[in-house]
Each structure stands twice: as C-alpha cells, then as structure tokens.
N, CA, C and O atoms as CSV, one atom per row, in Angstrom:
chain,resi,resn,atom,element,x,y,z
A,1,UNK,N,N,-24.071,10.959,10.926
A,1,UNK,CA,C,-23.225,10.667,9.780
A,1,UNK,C,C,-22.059,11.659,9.786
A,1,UNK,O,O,-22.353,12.814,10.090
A,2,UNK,N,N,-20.683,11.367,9.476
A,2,UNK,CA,C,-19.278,12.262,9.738
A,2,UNK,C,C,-19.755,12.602,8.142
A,2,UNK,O,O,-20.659,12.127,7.455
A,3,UNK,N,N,-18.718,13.656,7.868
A,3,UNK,CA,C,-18.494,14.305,6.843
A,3,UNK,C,C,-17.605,13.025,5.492
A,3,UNK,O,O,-18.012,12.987,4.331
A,4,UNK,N,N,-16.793,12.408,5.833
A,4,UNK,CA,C,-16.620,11.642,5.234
A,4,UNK,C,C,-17.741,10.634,4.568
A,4,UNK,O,O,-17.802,10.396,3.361
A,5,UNK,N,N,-18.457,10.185,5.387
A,5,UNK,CA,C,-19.602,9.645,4.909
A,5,UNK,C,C,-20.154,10.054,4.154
A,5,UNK,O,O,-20.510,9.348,3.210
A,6,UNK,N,N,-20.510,11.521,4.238
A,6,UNK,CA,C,-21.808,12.538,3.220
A,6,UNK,C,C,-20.824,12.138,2.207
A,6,UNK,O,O,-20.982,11.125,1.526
A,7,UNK,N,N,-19.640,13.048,2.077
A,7,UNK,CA,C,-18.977,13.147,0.623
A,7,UNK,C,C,-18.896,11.438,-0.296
A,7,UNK,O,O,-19.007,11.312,-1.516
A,8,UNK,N,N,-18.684,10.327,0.680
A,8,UNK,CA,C,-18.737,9.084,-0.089
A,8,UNK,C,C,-20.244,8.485,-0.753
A,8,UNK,O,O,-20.432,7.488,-1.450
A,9,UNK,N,N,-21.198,9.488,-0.253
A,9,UNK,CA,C,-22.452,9.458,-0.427
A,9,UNK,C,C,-22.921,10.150,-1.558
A,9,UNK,O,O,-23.626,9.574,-2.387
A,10,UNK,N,N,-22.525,11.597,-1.697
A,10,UNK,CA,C,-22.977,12.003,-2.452
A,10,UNK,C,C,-22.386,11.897,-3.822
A,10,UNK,O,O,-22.976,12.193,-4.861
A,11,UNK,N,N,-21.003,11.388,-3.711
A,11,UNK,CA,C,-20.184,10.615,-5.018
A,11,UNK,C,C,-20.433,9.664,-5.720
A,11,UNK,O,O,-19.976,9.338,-6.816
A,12,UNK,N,N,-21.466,9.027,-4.822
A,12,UNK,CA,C,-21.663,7.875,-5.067
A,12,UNK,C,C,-23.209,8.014,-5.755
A,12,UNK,O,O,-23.432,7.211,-6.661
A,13,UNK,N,N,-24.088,8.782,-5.471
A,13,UNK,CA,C,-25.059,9.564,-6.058
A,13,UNK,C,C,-24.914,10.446,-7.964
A,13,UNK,O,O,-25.654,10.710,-8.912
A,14,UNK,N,N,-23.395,10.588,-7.551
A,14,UNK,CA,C,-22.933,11.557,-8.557
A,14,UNK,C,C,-22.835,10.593,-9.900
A,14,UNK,O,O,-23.022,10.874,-11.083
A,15,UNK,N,N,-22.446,9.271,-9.220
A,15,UNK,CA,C,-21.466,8.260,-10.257
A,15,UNK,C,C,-23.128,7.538,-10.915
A,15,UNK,O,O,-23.543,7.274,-12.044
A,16,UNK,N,N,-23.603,7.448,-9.764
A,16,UNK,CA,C,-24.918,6.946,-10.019
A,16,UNK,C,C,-25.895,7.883,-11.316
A,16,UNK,O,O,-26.585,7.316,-12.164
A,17,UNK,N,N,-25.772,9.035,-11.223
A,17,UNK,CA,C,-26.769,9.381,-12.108
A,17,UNK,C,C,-25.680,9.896,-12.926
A,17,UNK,O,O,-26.120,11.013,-13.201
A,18,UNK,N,N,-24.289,9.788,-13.622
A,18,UNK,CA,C,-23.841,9.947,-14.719
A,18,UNK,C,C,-23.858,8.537,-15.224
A,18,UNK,O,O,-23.659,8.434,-16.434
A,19,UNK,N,N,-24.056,7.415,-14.545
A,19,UNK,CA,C,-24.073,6.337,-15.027
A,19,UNK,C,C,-25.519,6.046,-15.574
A,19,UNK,O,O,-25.543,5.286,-16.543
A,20,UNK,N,N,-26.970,6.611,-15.033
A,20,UNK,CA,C,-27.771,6.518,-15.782
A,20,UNK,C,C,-28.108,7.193,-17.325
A,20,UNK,O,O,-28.673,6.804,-18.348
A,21,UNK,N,N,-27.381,8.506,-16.845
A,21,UNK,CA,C,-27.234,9.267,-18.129
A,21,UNK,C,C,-26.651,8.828,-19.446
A,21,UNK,O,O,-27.184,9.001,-20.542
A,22,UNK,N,N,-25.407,8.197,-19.197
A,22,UNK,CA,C,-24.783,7.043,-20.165
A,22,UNK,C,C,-25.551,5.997,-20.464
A,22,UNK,O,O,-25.653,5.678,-21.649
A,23,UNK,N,N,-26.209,5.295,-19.502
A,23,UNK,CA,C,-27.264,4.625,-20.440
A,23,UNK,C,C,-28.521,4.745,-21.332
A,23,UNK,O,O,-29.147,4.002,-22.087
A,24,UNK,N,N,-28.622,6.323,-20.797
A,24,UNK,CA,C,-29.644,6.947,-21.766
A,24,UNK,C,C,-29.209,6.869,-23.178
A,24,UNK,O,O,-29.798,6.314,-24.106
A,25,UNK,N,N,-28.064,7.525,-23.198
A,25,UNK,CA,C,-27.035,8.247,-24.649
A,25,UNK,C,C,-26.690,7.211,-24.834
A,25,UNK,O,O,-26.014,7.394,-25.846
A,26,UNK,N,N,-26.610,5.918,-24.569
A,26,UNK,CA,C,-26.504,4.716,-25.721
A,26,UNK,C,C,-27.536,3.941,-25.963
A,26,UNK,O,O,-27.350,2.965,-26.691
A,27,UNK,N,N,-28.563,4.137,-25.535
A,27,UNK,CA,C,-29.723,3.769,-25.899
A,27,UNK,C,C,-30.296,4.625,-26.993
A,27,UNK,O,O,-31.128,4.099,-27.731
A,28,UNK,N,N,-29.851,6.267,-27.253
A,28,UNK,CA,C,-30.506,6.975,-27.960
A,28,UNK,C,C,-29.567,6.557,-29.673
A,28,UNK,O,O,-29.989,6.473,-30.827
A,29,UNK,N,N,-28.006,6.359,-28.987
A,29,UNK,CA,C,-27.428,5.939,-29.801
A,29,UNK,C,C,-27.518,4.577,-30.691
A,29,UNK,O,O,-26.854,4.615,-31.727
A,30,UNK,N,N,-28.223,3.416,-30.444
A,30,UNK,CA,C,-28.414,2.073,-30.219
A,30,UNK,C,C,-29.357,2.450,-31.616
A,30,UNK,O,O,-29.090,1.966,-32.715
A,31,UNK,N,N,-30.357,3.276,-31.411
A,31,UNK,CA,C,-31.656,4.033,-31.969
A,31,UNK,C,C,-31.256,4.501,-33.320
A,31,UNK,O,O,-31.571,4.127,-34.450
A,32,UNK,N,N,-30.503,5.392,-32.888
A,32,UNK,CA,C,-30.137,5.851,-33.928
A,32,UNK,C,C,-29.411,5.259,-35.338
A,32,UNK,O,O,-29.704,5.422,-36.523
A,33,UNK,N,N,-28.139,4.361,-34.557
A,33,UNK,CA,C,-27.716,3.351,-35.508
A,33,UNK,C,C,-28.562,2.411,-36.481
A,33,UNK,O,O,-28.158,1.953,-37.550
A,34,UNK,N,N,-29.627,2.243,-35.988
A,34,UNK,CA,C,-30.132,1.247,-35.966
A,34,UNK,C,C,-31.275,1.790,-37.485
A,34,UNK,O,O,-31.631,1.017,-38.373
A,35,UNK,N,N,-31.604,3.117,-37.409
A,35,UNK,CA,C,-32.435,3.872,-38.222
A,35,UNK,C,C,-31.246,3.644,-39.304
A,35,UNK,O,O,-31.399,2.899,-40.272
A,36,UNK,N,N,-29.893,4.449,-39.015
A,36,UNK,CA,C,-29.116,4.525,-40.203
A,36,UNK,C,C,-28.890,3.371,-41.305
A,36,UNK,O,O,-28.803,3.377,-42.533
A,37,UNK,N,N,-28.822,2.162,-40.092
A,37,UNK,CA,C,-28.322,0.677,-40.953
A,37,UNK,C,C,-29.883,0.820,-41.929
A,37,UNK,O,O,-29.880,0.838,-43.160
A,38,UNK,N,N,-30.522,0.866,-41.497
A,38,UNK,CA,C,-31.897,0.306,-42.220
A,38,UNK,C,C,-31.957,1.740,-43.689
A,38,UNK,O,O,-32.494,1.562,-44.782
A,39,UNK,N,N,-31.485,2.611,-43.389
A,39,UNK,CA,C,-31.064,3.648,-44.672
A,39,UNK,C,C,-30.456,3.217,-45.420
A,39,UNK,O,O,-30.910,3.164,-46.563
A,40,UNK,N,N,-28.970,2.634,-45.100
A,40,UNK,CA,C,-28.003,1.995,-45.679
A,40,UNK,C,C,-28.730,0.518,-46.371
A,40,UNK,O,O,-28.744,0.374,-47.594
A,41,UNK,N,N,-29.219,-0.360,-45.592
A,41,UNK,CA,C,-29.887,-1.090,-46.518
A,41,UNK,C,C,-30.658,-0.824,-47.886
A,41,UNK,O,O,-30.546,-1.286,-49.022
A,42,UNK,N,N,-31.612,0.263,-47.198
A,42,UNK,CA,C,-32.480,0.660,-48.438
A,42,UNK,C,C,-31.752,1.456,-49.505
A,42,UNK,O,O,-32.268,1.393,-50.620
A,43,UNK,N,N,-30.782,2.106,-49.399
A,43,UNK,CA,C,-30.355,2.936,-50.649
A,43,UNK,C,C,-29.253,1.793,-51.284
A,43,UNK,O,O,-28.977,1.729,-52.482
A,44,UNK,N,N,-28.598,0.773,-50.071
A,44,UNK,CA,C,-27.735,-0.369,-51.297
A,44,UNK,C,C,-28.840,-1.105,-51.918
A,44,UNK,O,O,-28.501,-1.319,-53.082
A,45,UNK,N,N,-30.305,-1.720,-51.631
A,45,UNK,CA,C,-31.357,-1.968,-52.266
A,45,UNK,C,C,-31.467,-1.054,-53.740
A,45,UNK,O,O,-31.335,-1.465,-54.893
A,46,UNK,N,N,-31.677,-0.051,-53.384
A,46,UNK,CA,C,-32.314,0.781,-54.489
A,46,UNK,C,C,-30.749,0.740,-55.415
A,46,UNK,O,O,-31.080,0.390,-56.547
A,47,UNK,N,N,-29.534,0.910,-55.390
A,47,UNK,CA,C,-28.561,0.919,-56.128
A,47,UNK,C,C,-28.411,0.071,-56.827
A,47,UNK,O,O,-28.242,0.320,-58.020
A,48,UNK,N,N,-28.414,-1.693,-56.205
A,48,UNK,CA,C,-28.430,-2.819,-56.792
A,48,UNK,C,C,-29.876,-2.765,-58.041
A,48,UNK,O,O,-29.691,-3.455,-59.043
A,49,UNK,N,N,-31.006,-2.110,-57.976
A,49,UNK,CA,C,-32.189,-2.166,-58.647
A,49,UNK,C,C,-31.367,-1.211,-59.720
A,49,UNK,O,O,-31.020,-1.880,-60.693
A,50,UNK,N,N,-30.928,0.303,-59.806
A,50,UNK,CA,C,-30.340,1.038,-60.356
A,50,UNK,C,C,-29.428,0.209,-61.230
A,50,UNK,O,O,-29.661,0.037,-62.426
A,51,UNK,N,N,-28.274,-0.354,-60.537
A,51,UNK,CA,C,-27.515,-1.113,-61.656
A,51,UNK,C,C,-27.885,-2.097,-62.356
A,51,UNK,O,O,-27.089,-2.608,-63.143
A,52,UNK,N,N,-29.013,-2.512,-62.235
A,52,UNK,CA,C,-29.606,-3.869,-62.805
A,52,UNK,C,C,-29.820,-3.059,-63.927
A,52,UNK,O,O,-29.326,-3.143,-65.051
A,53,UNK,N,N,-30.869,-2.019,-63.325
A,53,UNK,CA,C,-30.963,-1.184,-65.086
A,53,UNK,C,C,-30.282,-1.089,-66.006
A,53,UNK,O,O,-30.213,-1.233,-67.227
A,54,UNK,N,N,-29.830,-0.837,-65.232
A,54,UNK,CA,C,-28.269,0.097,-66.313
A,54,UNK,C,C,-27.935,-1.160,-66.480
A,54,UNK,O,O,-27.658,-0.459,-67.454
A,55,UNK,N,N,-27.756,-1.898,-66.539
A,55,UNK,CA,C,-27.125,-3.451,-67.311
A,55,UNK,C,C,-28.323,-3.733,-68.355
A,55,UNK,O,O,-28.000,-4.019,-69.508
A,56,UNK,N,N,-29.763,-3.663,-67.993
A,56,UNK,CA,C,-30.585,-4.069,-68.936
A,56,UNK,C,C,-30.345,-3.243,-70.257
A,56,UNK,O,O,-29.928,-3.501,-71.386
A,57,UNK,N,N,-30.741,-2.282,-69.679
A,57,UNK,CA,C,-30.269,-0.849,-71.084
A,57,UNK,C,C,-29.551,-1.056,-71.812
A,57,UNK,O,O,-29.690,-1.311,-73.008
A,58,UNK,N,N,-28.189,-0.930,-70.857
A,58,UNK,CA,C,-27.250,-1.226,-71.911
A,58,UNK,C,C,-27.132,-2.617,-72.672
A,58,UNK,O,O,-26.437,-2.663,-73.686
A,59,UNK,N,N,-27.792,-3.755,-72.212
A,59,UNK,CA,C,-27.641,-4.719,-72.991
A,59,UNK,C,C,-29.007,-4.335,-74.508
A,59,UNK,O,O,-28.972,-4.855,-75.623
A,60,UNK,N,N,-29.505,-3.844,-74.268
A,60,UNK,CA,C,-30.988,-3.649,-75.523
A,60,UNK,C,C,-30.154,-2.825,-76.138
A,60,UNK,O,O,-30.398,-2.878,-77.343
A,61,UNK,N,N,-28.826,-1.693,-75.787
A,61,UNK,CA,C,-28.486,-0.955,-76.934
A,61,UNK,C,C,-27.474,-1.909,-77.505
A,61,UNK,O,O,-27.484,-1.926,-78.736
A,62,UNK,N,N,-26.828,-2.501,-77.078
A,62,UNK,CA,C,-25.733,-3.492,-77.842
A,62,UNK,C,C,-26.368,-4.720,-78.914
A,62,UNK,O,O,-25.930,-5.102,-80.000
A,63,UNK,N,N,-27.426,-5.103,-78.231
A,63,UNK,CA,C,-27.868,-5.854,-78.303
A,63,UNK,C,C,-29.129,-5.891,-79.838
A,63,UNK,O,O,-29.832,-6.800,-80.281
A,64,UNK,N,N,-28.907,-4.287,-80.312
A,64,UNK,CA,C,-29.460,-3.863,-81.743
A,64,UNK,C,C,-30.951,-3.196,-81.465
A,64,UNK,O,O,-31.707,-2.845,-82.372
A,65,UNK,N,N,-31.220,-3.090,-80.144
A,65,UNK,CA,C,-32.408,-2.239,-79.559
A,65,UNK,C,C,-34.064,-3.120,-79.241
A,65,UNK,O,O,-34.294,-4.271,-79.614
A,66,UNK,N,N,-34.664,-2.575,-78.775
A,66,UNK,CA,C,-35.740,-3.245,-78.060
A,66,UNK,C,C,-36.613,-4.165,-78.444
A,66,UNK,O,O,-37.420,-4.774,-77.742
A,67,UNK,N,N,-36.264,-4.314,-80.538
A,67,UNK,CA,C,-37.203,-4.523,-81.027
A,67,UNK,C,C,-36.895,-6.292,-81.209
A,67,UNK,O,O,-37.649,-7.034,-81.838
A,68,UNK,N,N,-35.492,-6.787,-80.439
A,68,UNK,CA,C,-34.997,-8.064,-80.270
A,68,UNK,C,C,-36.148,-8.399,-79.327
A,68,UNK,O,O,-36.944,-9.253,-79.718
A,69,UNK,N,N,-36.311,-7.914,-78.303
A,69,UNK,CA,C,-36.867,-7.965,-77.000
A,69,UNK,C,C,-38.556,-8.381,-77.137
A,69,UNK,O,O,-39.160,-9.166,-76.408
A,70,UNK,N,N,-38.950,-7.824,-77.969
A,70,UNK,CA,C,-40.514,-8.155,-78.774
A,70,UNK,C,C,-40.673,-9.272,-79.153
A,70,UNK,O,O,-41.839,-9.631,-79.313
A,71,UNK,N,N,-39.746,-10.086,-79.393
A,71,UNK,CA,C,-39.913,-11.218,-80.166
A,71,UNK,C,C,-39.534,-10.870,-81.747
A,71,UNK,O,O,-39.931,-11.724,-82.540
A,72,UNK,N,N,-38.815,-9.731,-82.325
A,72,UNK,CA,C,-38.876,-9.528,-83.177
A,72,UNK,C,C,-37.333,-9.645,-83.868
A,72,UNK,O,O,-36.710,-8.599,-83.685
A,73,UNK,N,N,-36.755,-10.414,-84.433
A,73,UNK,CA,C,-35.250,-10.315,-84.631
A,73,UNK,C,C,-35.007,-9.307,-85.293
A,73,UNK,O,O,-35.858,-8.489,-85.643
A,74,UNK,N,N,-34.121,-9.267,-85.475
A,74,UNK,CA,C,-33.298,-8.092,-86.707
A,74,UNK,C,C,-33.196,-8.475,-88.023
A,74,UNK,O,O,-33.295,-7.571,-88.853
A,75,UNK,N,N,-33.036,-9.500,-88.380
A,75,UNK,CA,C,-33.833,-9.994,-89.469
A,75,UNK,C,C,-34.935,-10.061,-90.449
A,75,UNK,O,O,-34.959,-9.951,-91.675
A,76,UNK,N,N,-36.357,-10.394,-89.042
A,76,UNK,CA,C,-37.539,-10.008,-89.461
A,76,UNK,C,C,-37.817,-8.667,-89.577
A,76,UNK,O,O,-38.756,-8.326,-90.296
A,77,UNK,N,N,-37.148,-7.834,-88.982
A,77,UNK,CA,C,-37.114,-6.437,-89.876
A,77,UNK,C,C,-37.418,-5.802,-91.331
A,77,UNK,O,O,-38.177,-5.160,-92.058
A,78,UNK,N,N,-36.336,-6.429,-91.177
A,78,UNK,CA,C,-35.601,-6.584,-92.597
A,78,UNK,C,C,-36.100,-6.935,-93.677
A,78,UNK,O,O,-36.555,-8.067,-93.514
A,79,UNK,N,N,-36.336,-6.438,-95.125
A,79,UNK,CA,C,-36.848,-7.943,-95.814
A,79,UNK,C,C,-35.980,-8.784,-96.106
A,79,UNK,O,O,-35.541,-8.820,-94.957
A,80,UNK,N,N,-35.374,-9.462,-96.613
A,80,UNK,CA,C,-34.432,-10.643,-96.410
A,80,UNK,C,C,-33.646,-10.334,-98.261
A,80,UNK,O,O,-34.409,-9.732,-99.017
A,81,UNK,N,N,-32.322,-10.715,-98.825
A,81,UNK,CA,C,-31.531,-10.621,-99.518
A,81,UNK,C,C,-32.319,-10.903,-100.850
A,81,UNK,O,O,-32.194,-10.201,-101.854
A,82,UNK,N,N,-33.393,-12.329,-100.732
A,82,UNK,CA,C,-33.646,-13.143,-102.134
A,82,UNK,C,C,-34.694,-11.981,-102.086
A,82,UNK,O,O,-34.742,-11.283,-103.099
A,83,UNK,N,N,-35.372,-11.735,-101.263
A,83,UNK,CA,C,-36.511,-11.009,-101.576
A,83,UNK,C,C,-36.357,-9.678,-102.698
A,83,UNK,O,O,-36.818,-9.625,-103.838
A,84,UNK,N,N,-35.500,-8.572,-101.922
A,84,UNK,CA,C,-34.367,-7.289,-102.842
A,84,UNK,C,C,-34.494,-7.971,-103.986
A,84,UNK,O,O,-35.066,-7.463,-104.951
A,85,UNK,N,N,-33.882,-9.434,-104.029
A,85,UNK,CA,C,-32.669,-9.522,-105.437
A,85,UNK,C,C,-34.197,-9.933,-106.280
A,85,UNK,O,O,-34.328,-9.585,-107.453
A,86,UNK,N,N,-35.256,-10.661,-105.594
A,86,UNK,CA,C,-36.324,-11.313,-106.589
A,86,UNK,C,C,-37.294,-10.455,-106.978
A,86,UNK,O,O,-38.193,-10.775,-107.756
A,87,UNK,N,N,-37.149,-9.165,-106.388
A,87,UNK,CA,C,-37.907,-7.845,-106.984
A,87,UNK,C,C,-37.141,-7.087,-107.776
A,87,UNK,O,O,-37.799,-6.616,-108.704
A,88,UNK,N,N,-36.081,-6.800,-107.782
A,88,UNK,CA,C,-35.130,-6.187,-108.544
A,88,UNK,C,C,-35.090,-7.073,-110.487
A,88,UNK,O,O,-35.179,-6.655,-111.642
A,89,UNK,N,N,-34.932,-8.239,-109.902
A,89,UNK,CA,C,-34.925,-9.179,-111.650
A,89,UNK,C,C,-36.167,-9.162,-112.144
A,89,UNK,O,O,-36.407,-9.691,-113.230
C-alpha cells in the first residue's frame, strides 16, 4: 500500500467514526426532546386544569358564593319580603 493510500484510509476511518459519533448525539438528542415535549405536554395539561379553576372560583364568587351551587338559591336564604312584612303587622 503507497502512502497515499494509508492517508485516504485512515480519513476515511476518521470520517467514519465522527460520523458514528453524530449519530450517537442525535439519537441522545432525539431522547431528550422527546422527554421535554412530554414535560411540555404535562405542565400545558396541568395549566389548562389550573385555569379551569380559576374560572370555576371565580364564577361561585360572582355568582353570590357556593351556596347557589348546593341547590340552594339566594333567595331560599333569605326569608322572603311577605314573610318580614307578615311578622312585623
């Protein structure tokens, strides 16, 4: 084998195992992405659950508080106007 040969040989060796190496590091990368997306899923999961709350909440405080939510109006609270006025006379 001439000297030319070795050197096209061992370049070719060289190209060869930086080219396996690159397929390592995107495979580790592939991996990795792949963990993150599934993070990213789960915490936009858990946010969408978070804001749901926070919409429920805030609708029970607008909404005159929890005791609508019971089945109980704001009304039945209450005793009602004739009642006041028919204890009062």
């Amino acid at each position: 084998m001439n000297l030319e040969a070795e050197k096209e040989q061992g370049m070719k060796g060289q190209i060869q195992a930086q080219l396996e190496e690159l397929k390592k590091e995107l495979e580790t990368g592939q991996a990795e992405l792949q963990k993150v997306e599934m993070q990213r899923t789960y915490l936009h999961e858990t946010m969408l659950r978070i804001e749901g709350d926070i919409h429920a909440l805030g609708g029970l405080l607008t909404e005159g508080g929890p005791a609508e939510h019971n089945g109980i109006s704001p009304t039945q609270q209450q005793p009602s106007t004739t009642q006041t006025e028919e204890a009062s006379v």
